[in-house]
Every structure is written in C-alpha cells, then in structure tokens.
C-alpha positions as CSV (number, residue, x, y, z in Angstrom):
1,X,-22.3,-2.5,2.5
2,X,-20.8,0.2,0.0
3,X,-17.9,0.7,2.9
4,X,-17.3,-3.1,4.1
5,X,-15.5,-3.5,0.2
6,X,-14.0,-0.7,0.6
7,X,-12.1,-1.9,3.6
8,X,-11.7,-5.9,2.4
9,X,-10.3,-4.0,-0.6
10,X,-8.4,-1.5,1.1
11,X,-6.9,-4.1,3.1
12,X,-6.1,-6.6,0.7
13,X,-4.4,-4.2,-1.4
14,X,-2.3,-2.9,1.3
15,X,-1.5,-6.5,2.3
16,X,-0.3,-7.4,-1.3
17,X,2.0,-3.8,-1.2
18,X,3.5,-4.4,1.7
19,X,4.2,-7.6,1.1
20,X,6.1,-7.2,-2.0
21,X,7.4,-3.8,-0.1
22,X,9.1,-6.5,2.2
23,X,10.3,-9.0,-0.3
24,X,11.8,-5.9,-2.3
25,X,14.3,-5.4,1.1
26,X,16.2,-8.2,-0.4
27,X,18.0,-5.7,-2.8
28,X,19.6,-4.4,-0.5
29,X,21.9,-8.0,0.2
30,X,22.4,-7.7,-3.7
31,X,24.1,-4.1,-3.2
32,X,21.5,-1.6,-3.5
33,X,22.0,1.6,-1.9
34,X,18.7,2.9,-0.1
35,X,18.1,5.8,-2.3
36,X,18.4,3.1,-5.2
37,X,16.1,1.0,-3.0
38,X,13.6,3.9,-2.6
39,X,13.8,4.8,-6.1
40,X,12.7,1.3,-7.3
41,X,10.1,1.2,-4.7
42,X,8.4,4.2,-6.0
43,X,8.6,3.0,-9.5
44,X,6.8,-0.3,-9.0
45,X,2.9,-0.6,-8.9
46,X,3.1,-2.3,-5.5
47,X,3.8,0.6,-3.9
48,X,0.9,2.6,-5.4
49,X,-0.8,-0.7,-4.5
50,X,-0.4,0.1,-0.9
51,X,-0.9,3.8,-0.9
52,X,-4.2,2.6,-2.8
53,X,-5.2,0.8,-0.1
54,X,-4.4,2.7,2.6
55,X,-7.0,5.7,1.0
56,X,-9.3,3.0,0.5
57,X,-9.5,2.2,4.4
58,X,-9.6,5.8,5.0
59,X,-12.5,6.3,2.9
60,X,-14.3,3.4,4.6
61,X,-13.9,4.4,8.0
62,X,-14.3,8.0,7.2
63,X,-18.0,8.8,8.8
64,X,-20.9,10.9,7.5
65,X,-21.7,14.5,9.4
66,X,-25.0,14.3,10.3
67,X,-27.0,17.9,10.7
C-alpha cells in the first residue's frame, strides 16, 4: 500500500513540474536565452518538484530481492 502513494505521489509531483516546466517555455518569446532559461529552471522549486517525483516512482517500482 506503502508503494501505491508513493507512485500517486510521484506522479502527481512530476505532473505539477512539468507542467510548470512547460509553461516556463514562454520566456523564451519574452527574450530569454536558453542558458538564462535553464538557469531559472533550476532555481525554481518546480523543477526539484519533478526530479522529486521522478525518485518517488522509482522507489515504488523498485522491487524487493528475495533470498
């Protein structure tokens, strides 16, 4: 049950960085450069949403050795 949350968590998290990931791209029309753009990305939260998330699916579907 532990790893079902995991992965809704996981997932939604990821959903939410990418999203706003997405809706950043928009900077670019303003002027941004894409090292500018990278740089802000790795500044906000979202981003460390999505990495966040992404471990978190991991972790879910990561199985136990059995001896």
């Amino acid at each position: 049950m532990l790893k079902f949350f995991l992965f809704i968590f996981g997932f939604i998290f990821s959903v939410i960085g990418l999203f706003f990931i997405i809706l950043y791209l928009n900077l670019f029309v303003i002027g941004y450069s894409f090292f500018e753009f990278v740089y802000f990305i790795i500044r906000s939260i979202y981003c460390d949403l999505f990495f966040i998330g992404i471990i978190l699916i991991y972790i879910s579907m990561k199985r136990k050795v059995r001896r």
